[in-house]
Steps between C-alpha positions, in 0.01 A plus 500: 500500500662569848575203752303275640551415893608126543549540956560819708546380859613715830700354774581602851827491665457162631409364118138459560278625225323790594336586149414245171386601214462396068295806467646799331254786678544318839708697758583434886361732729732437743284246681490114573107476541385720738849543654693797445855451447778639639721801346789286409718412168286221252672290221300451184563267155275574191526282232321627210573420094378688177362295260710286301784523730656326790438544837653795690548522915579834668576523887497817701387625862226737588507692842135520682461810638171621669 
């Protein structure tokens, strides 16, 4: 059985969350509702955790380009 998604969350450079998520098929489309966002670097943390096992947090950044 592969992971399960616990919280993937997006943030902008000023910290705000731009993208939320606990589901695993849900992606950001770049937008904050009807807004398009800005080419520009984004921080994300996923925390996801296979069954029967802790917890595990990655962190990374993702460049928007259009």
């Amino acid at each position: 059985m592969g992971p399960y998604l616990i919280q993937f969350i997006i943030y902008n450079r000023f910290g705000q969350i731009v993208f939320k998520t606990t589901d695993i098929n849900n992606g950001w489309d770049g937008m904050i509702g009807d807004e398009i966002q800005n080419m520009d670097s984004y921080v994300w943390i996923c925390t996801y955790q296979f069954e029967e096992q802790n917890p595990v947090v990655k962190k990374g950044t993702v460049v928007l380009v259009r």
